[in-house]
C-alpha positions as CSV (number, residue, x, y, z in Angstrom):
1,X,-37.4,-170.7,35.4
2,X,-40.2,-170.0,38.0
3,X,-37.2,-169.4,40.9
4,X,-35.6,-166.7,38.1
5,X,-38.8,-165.2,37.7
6,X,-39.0,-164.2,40.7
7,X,-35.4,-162.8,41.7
8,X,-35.5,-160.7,38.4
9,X,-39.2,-159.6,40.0
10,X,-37.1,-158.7,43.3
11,X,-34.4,-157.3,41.5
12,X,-36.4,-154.6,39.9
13,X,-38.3,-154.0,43.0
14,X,-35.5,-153.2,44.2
15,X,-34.1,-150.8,41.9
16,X,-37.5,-148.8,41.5
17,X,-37.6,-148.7,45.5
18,X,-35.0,-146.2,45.4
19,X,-36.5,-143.7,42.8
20,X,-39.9,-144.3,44.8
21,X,-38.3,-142.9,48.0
22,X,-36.3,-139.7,46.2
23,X,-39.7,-138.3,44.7
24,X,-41.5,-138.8,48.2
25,X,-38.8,-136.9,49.6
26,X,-37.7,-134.5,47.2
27,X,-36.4,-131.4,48.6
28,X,-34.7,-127.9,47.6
29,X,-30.8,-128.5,47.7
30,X,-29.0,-126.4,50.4
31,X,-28.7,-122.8,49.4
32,X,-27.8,-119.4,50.3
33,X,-28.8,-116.1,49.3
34,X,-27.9,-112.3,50.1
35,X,-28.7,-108.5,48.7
36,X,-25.7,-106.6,47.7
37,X,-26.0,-103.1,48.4
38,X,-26.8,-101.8,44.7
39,X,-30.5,-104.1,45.4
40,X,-29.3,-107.1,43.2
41,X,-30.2,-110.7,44.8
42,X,-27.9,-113.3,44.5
43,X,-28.2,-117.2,45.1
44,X,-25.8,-119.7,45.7
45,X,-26.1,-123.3,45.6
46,X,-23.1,-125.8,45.7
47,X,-23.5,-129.3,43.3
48,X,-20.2,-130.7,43.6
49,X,-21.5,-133.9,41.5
50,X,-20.5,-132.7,38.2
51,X,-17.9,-130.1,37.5
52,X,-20.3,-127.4,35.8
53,X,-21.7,-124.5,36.7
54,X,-24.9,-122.6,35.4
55,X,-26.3,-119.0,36.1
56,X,-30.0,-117.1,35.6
57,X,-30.2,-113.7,35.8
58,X,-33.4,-112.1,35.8
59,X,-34.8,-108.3,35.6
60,X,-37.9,-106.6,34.7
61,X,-37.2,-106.2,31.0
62,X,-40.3,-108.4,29.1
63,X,-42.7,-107.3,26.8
64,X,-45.3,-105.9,29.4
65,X,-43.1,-102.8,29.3
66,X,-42.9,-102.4,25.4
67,X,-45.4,-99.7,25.0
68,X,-46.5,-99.3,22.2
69,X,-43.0,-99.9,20.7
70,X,-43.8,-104.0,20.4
71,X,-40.5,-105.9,20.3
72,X,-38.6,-103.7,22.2
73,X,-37.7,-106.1,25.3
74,X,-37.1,-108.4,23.0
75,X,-34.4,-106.6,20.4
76,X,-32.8,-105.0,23.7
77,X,-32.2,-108.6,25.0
78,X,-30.8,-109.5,21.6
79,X,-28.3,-106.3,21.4
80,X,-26.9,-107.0,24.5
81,X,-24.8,-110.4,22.4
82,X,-23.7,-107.9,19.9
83,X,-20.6,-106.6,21.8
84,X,-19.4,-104.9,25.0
85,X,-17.0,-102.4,25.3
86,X,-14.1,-104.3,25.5
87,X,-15.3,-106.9,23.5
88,X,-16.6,-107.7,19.7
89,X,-19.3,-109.5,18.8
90,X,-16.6,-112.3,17.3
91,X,-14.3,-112.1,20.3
92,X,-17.3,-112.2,22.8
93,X,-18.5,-115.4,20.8
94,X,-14.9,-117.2,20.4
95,X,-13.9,-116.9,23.6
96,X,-17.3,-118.7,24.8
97,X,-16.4,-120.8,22.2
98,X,-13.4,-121.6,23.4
99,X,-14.0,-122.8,26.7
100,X,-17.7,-124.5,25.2
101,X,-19.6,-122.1,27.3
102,X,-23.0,-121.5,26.7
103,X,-24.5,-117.5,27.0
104,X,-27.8,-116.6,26.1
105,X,-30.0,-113.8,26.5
106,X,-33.9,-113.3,25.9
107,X,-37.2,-111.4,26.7
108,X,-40.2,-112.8,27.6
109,X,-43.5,-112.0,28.6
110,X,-43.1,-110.4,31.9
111,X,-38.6,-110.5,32.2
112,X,-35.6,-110.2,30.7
113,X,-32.7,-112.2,31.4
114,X,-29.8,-114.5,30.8
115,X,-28.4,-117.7,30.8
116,X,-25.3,-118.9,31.0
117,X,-23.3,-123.0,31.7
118,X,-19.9,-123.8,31.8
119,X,-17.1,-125.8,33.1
120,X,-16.2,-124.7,36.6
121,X,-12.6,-124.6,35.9
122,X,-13.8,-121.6,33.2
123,X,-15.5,-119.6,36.2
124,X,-13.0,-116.9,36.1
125,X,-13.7,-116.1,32.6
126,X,-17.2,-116.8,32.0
127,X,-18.5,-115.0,35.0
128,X,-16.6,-111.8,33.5
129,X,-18.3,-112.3,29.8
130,X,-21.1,-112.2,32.0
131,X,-20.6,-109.2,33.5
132,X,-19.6,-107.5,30.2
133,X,-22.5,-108.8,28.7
134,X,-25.0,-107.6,31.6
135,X,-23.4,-103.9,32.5
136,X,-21.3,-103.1,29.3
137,X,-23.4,-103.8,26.4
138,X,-22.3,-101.7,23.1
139,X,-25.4,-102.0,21.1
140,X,-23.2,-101.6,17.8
141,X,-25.5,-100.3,15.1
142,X,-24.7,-102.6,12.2
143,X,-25.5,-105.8,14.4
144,X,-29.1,-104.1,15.5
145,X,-29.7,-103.6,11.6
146,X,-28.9,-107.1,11.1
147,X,-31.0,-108.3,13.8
148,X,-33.8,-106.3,13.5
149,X,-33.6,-107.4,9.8
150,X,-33.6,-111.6,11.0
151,X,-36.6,-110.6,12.9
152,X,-38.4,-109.3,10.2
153,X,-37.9,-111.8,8.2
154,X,-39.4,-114.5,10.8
155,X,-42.2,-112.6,11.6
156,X,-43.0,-112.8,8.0
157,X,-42.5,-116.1,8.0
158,X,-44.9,-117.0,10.9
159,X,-47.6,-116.2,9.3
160,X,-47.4,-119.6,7.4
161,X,-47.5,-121.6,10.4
162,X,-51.1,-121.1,12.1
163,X,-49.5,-122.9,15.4
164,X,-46.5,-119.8,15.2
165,X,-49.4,-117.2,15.9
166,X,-52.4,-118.7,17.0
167,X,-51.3,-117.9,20.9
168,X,-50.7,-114.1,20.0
169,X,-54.1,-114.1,18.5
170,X,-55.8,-115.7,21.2
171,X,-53.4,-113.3,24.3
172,X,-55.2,-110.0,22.6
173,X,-58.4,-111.2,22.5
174,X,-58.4,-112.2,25.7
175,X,-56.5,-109.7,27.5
176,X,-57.8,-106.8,25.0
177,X,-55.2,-103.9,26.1
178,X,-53.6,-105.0,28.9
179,X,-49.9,-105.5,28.6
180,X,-50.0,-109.1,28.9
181,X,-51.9,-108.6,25.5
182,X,-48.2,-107.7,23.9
183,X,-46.7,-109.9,21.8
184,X,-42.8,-110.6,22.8
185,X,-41.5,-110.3,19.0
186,X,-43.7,-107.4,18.2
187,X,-45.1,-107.1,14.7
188,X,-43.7,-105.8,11.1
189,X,-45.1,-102.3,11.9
190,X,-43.8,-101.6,15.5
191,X,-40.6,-103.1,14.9
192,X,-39.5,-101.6,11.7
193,X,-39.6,-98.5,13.4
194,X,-37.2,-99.3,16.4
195,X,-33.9,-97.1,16.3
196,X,-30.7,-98.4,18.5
197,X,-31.7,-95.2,19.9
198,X,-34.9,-96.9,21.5
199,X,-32.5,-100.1,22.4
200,X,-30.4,-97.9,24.3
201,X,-33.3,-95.7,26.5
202,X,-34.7,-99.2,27.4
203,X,-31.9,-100.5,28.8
204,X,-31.1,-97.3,31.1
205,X,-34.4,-98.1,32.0
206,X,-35.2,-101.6,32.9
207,X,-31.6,-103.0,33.2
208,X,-31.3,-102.2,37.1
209,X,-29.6,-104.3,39.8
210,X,-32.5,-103.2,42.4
211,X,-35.2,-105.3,41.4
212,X,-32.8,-108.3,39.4
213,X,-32.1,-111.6,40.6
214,X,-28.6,-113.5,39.6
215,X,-28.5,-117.7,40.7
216,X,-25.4,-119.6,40.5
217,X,-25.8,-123.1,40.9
218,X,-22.9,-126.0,40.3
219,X,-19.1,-127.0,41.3
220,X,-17.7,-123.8,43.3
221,X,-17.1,-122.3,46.9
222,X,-19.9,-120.6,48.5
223,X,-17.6,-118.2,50.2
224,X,-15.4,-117.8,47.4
225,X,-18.3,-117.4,44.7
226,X,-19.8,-114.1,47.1
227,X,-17.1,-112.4,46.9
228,X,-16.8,-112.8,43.0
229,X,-20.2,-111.9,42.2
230,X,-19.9,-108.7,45.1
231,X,-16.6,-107.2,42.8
232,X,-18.1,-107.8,39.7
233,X,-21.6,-106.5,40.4
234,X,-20.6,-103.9,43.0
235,X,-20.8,-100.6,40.2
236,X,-24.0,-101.8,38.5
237,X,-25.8,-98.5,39.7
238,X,-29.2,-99.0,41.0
239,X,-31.8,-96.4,39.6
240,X,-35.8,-95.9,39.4
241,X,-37.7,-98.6,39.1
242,X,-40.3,-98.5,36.2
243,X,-44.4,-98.7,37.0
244,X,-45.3,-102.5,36.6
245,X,-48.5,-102.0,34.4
246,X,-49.4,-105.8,34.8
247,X,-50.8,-105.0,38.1
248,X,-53.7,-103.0,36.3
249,X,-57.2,-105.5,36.3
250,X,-57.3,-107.6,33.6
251,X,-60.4,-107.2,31.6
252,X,-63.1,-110.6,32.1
253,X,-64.7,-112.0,29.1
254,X,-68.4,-110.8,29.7
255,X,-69.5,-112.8,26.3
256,X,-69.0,-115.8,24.6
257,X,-66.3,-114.3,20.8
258,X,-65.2,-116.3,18.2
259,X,-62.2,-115.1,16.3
260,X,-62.2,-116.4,13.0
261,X,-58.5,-115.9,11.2
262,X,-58.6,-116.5,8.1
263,X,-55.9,-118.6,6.0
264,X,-57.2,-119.1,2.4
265,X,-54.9,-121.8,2.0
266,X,-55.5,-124.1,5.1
267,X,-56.4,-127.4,5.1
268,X,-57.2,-127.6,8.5
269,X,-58.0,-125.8,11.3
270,X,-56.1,-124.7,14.4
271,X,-58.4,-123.6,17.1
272,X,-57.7,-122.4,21.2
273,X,-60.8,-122.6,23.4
274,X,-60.4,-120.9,26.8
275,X,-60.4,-117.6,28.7
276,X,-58.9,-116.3,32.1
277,X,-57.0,-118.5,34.2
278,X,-54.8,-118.3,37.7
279,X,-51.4,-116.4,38.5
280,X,-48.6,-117.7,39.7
281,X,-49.0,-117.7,43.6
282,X,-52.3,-118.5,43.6
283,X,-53.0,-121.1,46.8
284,X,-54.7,-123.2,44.8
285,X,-52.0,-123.3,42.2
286,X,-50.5,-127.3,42.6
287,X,-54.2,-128.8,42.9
288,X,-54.7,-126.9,39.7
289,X,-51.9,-129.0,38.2
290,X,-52.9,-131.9,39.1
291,X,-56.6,-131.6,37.6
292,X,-55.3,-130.2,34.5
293,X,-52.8,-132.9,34.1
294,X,-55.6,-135.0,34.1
295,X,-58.2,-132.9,31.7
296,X,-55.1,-132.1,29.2
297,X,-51.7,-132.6,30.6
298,X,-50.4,-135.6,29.6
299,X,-50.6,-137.9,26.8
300,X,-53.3,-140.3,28.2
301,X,-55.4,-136.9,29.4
302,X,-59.2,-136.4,28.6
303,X,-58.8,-134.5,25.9
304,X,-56.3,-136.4,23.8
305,X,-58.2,-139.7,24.7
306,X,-61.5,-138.7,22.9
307,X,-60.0,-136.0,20.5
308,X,-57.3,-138.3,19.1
309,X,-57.7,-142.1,20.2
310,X,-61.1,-142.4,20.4
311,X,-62.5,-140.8,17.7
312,X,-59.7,-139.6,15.6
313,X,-60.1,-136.1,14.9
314,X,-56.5,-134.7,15.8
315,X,-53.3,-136.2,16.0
316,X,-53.0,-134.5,19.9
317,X,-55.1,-132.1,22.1
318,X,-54.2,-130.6,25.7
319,X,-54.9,-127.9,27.9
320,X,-52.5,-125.3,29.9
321,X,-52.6,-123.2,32.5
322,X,-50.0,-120.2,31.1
323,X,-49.2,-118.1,34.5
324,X,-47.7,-114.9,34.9
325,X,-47.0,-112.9,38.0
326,X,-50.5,-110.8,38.6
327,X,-52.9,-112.9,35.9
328,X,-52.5,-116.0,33.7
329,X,-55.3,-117.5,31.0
330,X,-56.4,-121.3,30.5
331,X,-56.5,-122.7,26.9
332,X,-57.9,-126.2,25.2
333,X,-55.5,-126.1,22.0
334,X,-55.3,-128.8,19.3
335,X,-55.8,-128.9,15.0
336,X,-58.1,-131.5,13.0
337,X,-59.0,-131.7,9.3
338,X,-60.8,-128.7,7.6
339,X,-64.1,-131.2,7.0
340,X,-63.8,-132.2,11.0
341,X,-63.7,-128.7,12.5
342,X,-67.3,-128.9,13.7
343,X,-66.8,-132.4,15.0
344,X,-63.5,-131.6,16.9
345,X,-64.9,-128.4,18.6
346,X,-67.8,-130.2,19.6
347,X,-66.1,-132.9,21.0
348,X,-63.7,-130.4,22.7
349,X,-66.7,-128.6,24.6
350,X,-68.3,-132.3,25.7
351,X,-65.2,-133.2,27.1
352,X,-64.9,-129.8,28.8
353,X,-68.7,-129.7,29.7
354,X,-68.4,-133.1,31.2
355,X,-65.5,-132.4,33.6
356,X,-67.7,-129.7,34.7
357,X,-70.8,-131.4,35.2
358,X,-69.1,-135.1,36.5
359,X,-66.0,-133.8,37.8
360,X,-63.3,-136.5,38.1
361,X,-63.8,-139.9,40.2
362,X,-61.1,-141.2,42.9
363,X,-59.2,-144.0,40.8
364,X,-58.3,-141.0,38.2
365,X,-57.7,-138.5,40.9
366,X,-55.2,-141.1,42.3
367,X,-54.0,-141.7,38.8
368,X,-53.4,-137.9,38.2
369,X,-51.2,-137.2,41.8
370,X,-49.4,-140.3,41.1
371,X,-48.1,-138.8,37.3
372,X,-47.7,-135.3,39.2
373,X,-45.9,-136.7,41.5
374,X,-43.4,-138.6,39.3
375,X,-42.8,-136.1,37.3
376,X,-41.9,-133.3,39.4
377,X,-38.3,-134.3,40.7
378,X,-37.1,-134.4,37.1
379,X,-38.0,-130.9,36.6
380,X,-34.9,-130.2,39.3
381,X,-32.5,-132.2,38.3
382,X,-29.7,-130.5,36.8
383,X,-27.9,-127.0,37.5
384,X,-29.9,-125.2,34.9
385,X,-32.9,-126.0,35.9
386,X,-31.8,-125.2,39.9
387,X,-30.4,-122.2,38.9
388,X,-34.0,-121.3,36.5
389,X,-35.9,-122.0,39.9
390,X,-34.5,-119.7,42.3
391,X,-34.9,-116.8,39.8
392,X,-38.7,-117.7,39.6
393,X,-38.7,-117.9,42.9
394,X,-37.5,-114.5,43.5
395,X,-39.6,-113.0,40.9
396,X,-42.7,-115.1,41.4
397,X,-42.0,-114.3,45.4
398,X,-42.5,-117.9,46.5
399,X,-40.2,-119.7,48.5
400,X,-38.8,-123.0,49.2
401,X,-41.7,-124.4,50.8
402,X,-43.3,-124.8,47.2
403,X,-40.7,-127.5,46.6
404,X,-40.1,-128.9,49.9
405,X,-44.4,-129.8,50.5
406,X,-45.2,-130.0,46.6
407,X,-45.9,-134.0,47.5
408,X,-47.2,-133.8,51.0
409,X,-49.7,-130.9,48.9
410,X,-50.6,-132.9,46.0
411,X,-51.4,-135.9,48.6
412,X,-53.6,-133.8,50.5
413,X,-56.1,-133.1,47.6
414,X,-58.7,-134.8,48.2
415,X,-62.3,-135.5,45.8
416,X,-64.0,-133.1,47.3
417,X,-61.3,-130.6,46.7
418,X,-60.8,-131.1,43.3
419,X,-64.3,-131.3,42.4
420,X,-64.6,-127.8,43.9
421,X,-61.4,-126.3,42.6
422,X,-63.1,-128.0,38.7
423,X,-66.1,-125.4,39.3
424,X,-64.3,-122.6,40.3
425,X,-61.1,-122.1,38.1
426,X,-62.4,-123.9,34.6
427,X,-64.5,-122.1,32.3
428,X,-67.8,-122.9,32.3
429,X,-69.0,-119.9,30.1
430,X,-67.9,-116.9,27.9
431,X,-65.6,-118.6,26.7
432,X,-63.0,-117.6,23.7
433,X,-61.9,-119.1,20.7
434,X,-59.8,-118.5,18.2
435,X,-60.2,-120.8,15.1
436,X,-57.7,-120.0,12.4
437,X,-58.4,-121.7,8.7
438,X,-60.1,-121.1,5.7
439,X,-63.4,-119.0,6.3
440,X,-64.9,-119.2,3.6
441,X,-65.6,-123.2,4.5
442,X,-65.8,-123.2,8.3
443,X,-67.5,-119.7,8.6
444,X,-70.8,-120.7,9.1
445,X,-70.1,-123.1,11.7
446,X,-67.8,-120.3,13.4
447,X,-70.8,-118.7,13.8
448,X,-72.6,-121.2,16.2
449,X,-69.9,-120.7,19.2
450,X,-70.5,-116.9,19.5
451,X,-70.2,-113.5,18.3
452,X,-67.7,-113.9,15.6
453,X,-65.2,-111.7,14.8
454,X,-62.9,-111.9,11.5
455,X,-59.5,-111.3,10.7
456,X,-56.8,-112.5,8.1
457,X,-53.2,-113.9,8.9
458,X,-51.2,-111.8,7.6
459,X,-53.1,-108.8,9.7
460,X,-51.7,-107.6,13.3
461,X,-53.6,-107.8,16.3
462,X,-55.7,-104.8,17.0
463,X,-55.5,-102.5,20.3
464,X,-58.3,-105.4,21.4
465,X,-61.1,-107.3,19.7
């Protein structure tokens, strides 16, 4: 039994050894990439393993160019599923059907873009729904009325669920008027005002090949693939890039504001703690990760020890670092019972105050890069996610390096480092919260985090708090 023990001990050892060796050495697959002469970017890279293919296109179409015509990005990205010109809405969706291809278009904060997988053998045809899709959108009326309508609707509808809106409410406080202040859906009032007539003037203007990124990633011929994607892009016409307004200074938090939405109904409360945080390329952006993954990252973090296991007061409690290309903000987020709110905020600020004051020891540290570490190939495994990477890349401007040294960089932060990196990028003071809940119980204890400020639900974000 003792001799069985031990070969099922070496057996396994051996198995793992494998996995150990791919995440110390994870690098970016083999790839091309070249500029057509209209300005669009376009990135090949060949994975012959499974017989799919998946593609990211991505433009300067998010939110951050709404105006004040909030939802705009994201109804534009919408209308462009509703038809082509040589195609109906119904014949654009059966013949995806048909081949069980996936399409999908969105708007986020910052881009626009789309997203598309299918078999290999279906490239012909997919990649031309594609191009429809991208360079031939209709924007039939009756399908922006419907839409527009579904999107009233769930905006309505978010209003019941505190964890739907609490991150909209928290983004306008912090960022007051800045564009990263804009909500992607919009509210009731901007969108019911939007015409297919507004759909339209925003494409023209943000739907340009000269600052847009397509990647291809899966089963096909480099060679063969570049010349595709060079016909069927060639007559996108390039045009005038729109101001980026994100590049405008974000306003800093020069007091400590509590935002207290009210939900008469609420048996708990739903609260963010946090203010500014890092953008994307910031050097000190994977050391960042690694901390944070430690403080609130992962399930066996800081926070969710003493929030949920060790004294009970939510069922989970973590912390982010949201990024966006010129700014970002850091946020504690997490829900308890009405009757705990006081308890679970003040627990939240110890646990916060004592990562500033202690920092982190060696033995967690270690623990910490060792999660970050595991974790990080599986976020690059399949074509999507590939195919998602090189578009961030291109619009985040980072390269391959990022990938290639991620472990060699989280090995290299050492105490000393991340003790530093603690003081300098987590919030030590003037910080924000947001507590939505029923104010007329947890109003008075709003009122000992700071300079309170209240607001109902159902009411939309003011030009800034």
């Amino acid at each position: 039994m003792k001799n069985i023990k031990i070969v099922n001990f070496l057996v396994c050892l051996m198995l793992t050894m494998p996995l150990i060796s791919v995440a110390q050495s994870y690098e970016l697959p083999e790839h091309t990439s070249f500029k057509m002469p209209n300005g669009l970017t376009v990135y090949l890279m060949e994975q012959s393993d499974v017989p799919v293919i998946s593609v990211s296109v991505t433009l300067p179409g998010g939110a951050i160019y709404d105006g004040d015509q909030g939802g705009l990005a994201s109804l534009t990205a919408s209308a462009l599923k509703h038809g082509t010109q040589n195609y109906t809405k119904s014949e654009l969706d059966e013949n995806l059907d048909f081949v069980g291809a996936s399409l999908n278009t969105y708007a986020g904060k910052e881009t626009a873009g789309l997203s598309a997988k299918f078999a290999s053998k279906d490239q012909e045809e997919v990649l031309k729904l594609i191009k429809e899709v991208i360079l031939n959108p209709a924007f039939e009326v009756e399908e922006f009325k419907k839409e527009k309508k579904r999107v009233l609707v769930s905006l309505e509808k978010e209003k019941e669920s505190p964890r739907s809106v609490i991150g909209d409410f928290f983004n306008k406080m912090l960022y007051g008027d800045h564009v990263y202040g804009n909500k992607t859906k919009g509210f009731k009032s901007t969108v019911s005002t939007l015409t297919i007539d507004d759909v339209k003037d925003f494409y023209k203007a943000h739907y340009l090949p000269n600052n847009a990124a397509i990647s291809i990633v899966g089963d096909f011929s480099t060679k063969a693939m570049q010349k595709k994607i060079s016909k069927l892009f060639a007559h996108w016409k390039a045009g005038e890039i729109s101001e980026d307004l994100s590049k405008q200074l974000i306003p800093k938090p020069k007091e400590t504001r509590v935002l207290l939405v009210n939900k008469g109904d609420a048996k708990e409360t739903t609260f963010y703690v946090g203010s500014r945080g890092i953008s994307r390329n910031n050097p000190d952006y994977v050391a960042i990760e690694v901390i944070n993954t430690l403080f609130g990252g992962r399930f066996t973090s800081m926070l969710n020890d003493e929030l949920r296991v060790n004294s009970g007061l939510t069922y989970g409690a973590g912390s982010k670092f949201r990024t966006y290309k010129y700014g970002g903000s850091f946020n504690i987020s997490t829900f308890t019972a009405t009757e705990t709110t006081e308890a679970a905020i003040d627990k939240t600020l110890d646990v916060l105050d004592k990562l500033l004051k202690s920092g982190i020891d060696e033995e967690s540290l270690i623990s910490a890069k060792n999660y970050v570490k595991g974790s990080f190939p599986t976020d690059y495994e399949t074509t999507t996610q590939l195919a998602d990477l090189l578009t961030d890349m291109f619009w985040f401007d980072f390269d391959q390096s990022f990938i290639n040294n991620f472990e060699k960089n989280v090995d290299a932060l050492t105490l000393k480092k991340a003790n530093q990196i603690i003081k300098e990028y987590f919030p030590a003071k003037h910080l924000q919260f947001v507590l939505i809940g029923k104010s007329e119980v947890i109003k008075t204890i709003a009122k000992k985090y700071g300079k309170l400020i209240e607001v109902d639900i159902k009411s939309e974000p003011v030009s800034a708090y």
